[in-house]
C-alpha positions as CSV (number, residue, x, y, z in Angstrom):
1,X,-1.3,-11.2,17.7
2,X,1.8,-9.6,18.9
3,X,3.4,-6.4,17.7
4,X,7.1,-7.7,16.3
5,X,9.7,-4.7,15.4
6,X,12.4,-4.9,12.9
7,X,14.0,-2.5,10.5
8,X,12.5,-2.7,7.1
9,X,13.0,-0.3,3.5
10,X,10.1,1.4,3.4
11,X,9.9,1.8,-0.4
12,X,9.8,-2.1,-0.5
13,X,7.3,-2.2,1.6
14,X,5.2,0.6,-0.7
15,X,6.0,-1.0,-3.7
16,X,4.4,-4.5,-2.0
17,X,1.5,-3.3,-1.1
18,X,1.0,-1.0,-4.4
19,X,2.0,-4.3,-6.2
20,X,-0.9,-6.5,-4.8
21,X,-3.5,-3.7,-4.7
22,X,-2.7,-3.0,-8.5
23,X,-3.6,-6.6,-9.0
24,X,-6.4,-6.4,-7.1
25,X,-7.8,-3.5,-9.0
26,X,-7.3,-4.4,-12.5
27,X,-8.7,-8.0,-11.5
28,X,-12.1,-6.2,-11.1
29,X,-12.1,-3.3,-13.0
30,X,-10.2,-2.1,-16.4
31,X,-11.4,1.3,-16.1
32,X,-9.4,2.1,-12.8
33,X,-5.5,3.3,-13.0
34,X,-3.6,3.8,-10.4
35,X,-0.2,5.2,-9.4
36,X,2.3,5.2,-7.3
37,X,4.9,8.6,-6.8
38,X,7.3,7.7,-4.3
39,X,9.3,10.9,-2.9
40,X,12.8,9.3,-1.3
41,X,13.5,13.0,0.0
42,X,10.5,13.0,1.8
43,X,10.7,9.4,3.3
44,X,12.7,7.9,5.4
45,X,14.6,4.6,3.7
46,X,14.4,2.3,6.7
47,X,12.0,2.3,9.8
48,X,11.8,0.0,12.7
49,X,8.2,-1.1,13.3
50,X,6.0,-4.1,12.7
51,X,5.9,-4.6,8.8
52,X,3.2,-6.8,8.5
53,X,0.9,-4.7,10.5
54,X,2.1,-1.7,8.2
55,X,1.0,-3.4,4.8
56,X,-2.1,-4.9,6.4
57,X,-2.6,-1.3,7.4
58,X,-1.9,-0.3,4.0
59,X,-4.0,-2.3,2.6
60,X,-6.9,-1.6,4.2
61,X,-6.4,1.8,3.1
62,X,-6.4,1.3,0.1
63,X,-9.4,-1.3,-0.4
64,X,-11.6,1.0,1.9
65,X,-11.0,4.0,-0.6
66,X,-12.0,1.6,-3.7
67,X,-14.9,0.8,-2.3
68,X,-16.0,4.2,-1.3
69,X,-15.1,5.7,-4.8
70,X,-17.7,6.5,-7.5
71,X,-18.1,4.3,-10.1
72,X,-17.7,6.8,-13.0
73,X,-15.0,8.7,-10.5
């Protein structure tokens, strides 16, 4: 698999992966929230890097810290 850069908006990208692991989460559990708070001043808007490697990233993440959580967490 080879690494390909582009510019992409980061907050797109966040909101992608937040989207499908929302789904994710409520397709297995109704007792689980979660929420995104995205801080624009804190983050840049664009950055040039592999995106699909980012949300893939992202996503693992993300599924890793479900499974590790409690069940009554």
């Amino acid at each position: 698999m080879s690494i390909t850069n582009k510019k992409f908006n980061l907050k797109k990208l966040i909101k992608f992966v937040y989207d499908i692991f929302l789904s994710k989460i409520k397709a297995e559990s109704s007792l689980v929230s979660f929420n995104l708070i995205f801080e624009e001043d804190k983050c840049p808007k664009y950055l040039f890097s592999d995106d699909q490697r980012i949300t893939q990233i992202l996503l693992n993440l993300l599924i890793n810290l479900n499974f590790s959580m409690p069940e009554n967490y």
